[in-house]
C-alpha positions as CSV (number, residue, x, y, z in Angstrom):
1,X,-82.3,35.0,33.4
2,X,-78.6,34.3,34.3
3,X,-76.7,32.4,31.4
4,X,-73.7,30.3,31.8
5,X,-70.9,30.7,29.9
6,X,-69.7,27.1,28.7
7,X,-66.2,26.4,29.5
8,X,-64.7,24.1,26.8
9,X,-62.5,21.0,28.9
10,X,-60.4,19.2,27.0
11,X,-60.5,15.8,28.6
12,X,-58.2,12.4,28.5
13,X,-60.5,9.8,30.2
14,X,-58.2,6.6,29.8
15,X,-54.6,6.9,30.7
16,X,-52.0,5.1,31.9
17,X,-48.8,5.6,33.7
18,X,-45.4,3.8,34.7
19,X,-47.2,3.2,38.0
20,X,-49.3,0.8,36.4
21,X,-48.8,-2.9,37.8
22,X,-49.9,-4.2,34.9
23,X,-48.3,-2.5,31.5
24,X,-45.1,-1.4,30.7
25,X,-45.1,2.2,30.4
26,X,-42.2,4.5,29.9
27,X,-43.7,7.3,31.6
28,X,-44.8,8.7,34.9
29,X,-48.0,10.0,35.8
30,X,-46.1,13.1,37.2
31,X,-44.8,13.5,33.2
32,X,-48.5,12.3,31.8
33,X,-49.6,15.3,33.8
34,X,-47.0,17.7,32.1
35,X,-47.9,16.1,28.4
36,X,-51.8,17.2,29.0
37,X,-50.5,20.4,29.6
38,X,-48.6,21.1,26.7
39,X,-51.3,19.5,24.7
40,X,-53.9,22.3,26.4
41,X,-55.7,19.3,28.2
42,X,-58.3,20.7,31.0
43,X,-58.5,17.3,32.4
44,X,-56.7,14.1,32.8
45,X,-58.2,10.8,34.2
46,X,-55.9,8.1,35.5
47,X,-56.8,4.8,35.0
48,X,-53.8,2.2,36.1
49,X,-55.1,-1.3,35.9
50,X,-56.5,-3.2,39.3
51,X,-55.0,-0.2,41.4
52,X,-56.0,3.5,41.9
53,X,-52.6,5.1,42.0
54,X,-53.3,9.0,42.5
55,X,-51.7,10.5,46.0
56,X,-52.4,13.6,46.7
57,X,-48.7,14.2,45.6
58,X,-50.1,13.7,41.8
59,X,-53.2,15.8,42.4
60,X,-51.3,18.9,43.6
61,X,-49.1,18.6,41.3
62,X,-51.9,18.5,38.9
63,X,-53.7,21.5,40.6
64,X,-50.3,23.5,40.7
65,X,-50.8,23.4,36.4
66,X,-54.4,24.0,36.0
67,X,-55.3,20.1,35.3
68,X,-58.2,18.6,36.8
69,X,-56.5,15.2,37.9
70,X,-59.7,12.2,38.4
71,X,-58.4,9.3,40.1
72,X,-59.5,5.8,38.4
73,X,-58.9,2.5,37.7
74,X,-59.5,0.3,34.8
75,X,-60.9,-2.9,36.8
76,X,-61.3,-6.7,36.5
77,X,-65.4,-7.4,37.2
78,X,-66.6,-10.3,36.8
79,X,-69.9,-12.0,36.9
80,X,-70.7,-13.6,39.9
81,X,-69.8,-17.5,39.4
82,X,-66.9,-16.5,36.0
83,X,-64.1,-17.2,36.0
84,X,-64.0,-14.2,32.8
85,X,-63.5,-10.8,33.7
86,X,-64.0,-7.8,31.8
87,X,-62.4,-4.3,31.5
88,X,-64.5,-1.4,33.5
89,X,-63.0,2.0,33.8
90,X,-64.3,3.7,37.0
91,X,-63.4,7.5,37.3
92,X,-63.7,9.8,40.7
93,X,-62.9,6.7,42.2
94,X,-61.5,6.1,46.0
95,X,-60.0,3.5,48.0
96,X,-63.4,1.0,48.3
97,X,-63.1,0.5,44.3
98,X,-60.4,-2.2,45.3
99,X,-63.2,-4.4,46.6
100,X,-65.4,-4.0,43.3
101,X,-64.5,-7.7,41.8
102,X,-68.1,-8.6,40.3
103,X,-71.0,-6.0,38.7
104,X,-72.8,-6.5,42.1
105,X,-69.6,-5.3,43.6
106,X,-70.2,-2.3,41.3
107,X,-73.6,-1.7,41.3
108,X,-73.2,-1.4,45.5
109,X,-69.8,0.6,44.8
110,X,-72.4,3.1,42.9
111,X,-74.4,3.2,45.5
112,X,-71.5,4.3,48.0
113,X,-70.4,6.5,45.6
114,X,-73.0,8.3,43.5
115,X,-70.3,10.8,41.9
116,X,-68.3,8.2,40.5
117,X,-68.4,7.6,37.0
118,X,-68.5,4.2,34.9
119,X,-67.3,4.0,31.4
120,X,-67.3,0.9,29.4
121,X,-63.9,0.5,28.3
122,X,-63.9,-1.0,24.4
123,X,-66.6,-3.1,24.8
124,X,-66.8,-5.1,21.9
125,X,-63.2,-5.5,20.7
126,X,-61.7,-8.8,20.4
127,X,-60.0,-10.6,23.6
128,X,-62.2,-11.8,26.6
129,X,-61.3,-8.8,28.7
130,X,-63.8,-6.8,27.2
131,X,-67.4,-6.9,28.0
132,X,-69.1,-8.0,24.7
133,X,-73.0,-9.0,25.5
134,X,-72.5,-8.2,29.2
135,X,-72.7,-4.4,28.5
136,X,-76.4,-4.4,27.7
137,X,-77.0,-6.9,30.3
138,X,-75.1,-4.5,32.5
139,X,-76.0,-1.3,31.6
140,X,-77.5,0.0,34.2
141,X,-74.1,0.4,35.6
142,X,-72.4,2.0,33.0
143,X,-72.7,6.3,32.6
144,X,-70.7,5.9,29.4
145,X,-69.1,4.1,26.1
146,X,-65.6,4.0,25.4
147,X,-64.8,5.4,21.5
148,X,-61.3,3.9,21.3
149,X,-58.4,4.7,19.0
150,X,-58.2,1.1,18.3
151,X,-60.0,1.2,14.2
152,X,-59.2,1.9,10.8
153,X,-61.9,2.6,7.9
154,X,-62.1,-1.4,6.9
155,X,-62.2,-2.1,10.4
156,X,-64.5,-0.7,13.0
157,X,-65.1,-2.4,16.6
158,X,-66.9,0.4,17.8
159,X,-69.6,0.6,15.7
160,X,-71.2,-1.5,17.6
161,X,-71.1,0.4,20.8
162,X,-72.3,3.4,19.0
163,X,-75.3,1.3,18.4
164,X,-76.0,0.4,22.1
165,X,-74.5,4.4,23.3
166,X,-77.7,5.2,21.1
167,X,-80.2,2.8,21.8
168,X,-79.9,3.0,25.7
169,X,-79.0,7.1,25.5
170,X,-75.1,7.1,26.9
171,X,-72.4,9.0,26.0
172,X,-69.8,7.6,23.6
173,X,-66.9,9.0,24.5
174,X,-63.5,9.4,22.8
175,X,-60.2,8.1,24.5
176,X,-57.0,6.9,23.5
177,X,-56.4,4.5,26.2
178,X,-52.9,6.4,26.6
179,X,-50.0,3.9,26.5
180,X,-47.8,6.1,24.6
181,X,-48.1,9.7,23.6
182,X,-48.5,9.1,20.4
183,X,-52.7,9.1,20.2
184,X,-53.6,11.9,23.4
185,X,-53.9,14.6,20.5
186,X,-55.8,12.3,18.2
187,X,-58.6,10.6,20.1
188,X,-60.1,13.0,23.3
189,X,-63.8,14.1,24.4
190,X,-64.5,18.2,25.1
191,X,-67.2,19.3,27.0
192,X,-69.4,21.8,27.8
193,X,-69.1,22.3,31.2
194,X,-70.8,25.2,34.1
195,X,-67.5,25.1,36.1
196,X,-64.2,23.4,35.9
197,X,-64.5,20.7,38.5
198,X,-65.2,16.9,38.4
199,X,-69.3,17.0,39.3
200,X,-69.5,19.8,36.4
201,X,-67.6,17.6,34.1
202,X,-69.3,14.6,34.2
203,X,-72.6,16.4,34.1
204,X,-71.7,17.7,30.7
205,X,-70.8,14.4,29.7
206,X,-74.5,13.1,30.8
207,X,-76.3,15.9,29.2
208,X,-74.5,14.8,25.7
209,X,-73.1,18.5,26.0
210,X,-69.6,17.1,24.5
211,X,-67.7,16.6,21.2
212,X,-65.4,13.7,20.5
213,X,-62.1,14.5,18.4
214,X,-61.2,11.4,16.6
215,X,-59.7,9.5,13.1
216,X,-59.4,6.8,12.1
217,X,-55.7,4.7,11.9
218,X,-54.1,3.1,9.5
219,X,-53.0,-0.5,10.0
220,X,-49.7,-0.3,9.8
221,X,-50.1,2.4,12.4
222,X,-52.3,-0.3,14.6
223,X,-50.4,-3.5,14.2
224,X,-46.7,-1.2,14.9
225,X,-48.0,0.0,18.2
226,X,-49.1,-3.8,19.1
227,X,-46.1,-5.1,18.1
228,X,-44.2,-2.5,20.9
229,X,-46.6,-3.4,23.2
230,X,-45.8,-6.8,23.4
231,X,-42.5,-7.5,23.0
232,X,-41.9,-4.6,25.6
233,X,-44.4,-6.4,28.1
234,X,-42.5,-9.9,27.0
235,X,-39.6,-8.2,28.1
236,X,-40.9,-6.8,31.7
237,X,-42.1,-10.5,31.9
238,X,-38.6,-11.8,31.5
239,X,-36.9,-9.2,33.9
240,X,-39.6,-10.3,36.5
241,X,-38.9,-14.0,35.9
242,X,-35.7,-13.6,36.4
243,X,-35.9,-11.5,39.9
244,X,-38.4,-14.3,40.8
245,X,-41.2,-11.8,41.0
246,X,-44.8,-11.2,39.3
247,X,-45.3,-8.4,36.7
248,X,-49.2,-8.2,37.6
């Protein structure tokens, strides 16, 4: 009998780029695609908020460097009826994820799209964009957990989904929901894969053939990168304001 020959992919699953309508971001995807490869990333997902931004200009570029580029978008669903929406990341996406706006949305998006994949971005952190009690109401939907950067020893939002990854037999999957560079070499998933494309990838993922790289942070770490975070969106706010435009 014939025996593959595991090829080891490096993977960045939540990522965002200057192209993002919603965050302020320094960097292009074009220049997120030459960070992965000096960090001897296999594969890059990108995951702009409300909008899949990958042309084919980003994936050949991609190509051209050995990166396996999976366009995605970190989307508002809602329950049908709320007013609340909550963060969804959905990978090997295309252009019908812009209609997705409730989890039936999805769960018919699924069906048009069986290769996609789901992952359920930090689903129990504080703020009411994340999914909370609605993941295992939900789950059906979901292929994956999110492992984020966001914890420290004292304080750990992702216990929880570790919990649910194990009691309903997902994945829970390392990212560091890349707004700067600072955590892409800290917080990624490898996997086992047959063959270095997208299908192969995520069936590594659903056959728990993966390991996650991750630590902890310290606070001072957490609170500094917040602190950027918003007084740089503050500012984008301001600039907007003041060219009578939206930033979102």
């Amino acid at each position: 009998m014939l025996q593959y020959v595991p090829m080891h992919l490096k993977a960045n699953l939540h990522f965002h780029s200057s192209e993002d309508p919603c965050d302020p971001i320094r960097y292009s995807l074009y220049e997120g695609i030459d960070r992965a490869l000096s960090l001897g990333f296999d594969v890059l997902a990108s995951t702009a908020h409300t909008r899949n931004i990958v042309t084919a200009d980003h994936l050949a570029y991609a190509h051209a460097r050995n990166i396996l580029l999976i366009p995605g978008i970190e989307a508002n669903v809602y329950e049908t009826g709320s007013t609340k929406y909550s963060h969804v990341v959905i990978l090997n996406c295309d252009e019908r994820v812009h209609a997705v706006r409730t989890f039936d949305d999805l769960a018919r998006y699924r069906e048009e799209r069986p290769d996609c994949f789901v992952l359920a971005a930090h689903p129990y952190f504080y703020g009411t964009f994340s999914l909370g009690s609605l993941l295992e109401r939900y789950i059906h939907l979901f292929d994956a957990i999110e492992l984020s950067w966001f914890y420290t020893r004292w304080f750990n939002r992702n216990v929880h989904g570790a919990r649910v990854a194990q009691a309903f037999d997902k994945p829970f999957v390392a990212t560091s929901d890349t707004h700067f560079f600072d955590f892409m070499h800290t917080n990624y998933v490898t996997a086992d894969a047959t063959e270095r494309t997208i299908p192969a990838f995520f069936a590594a993922l659903h056959a728990h053939r993966y390991k996650n790289t991750t630590s902890p942070r310290s606070l001072s770490n957490i609170f500094g990168t917040f602190a950027v975070r918003t007084l740089a969106l503050r500012f984008r706010k301001m600039l907007a304001a003041r060219e009578g435009q939206t930033p979102f």
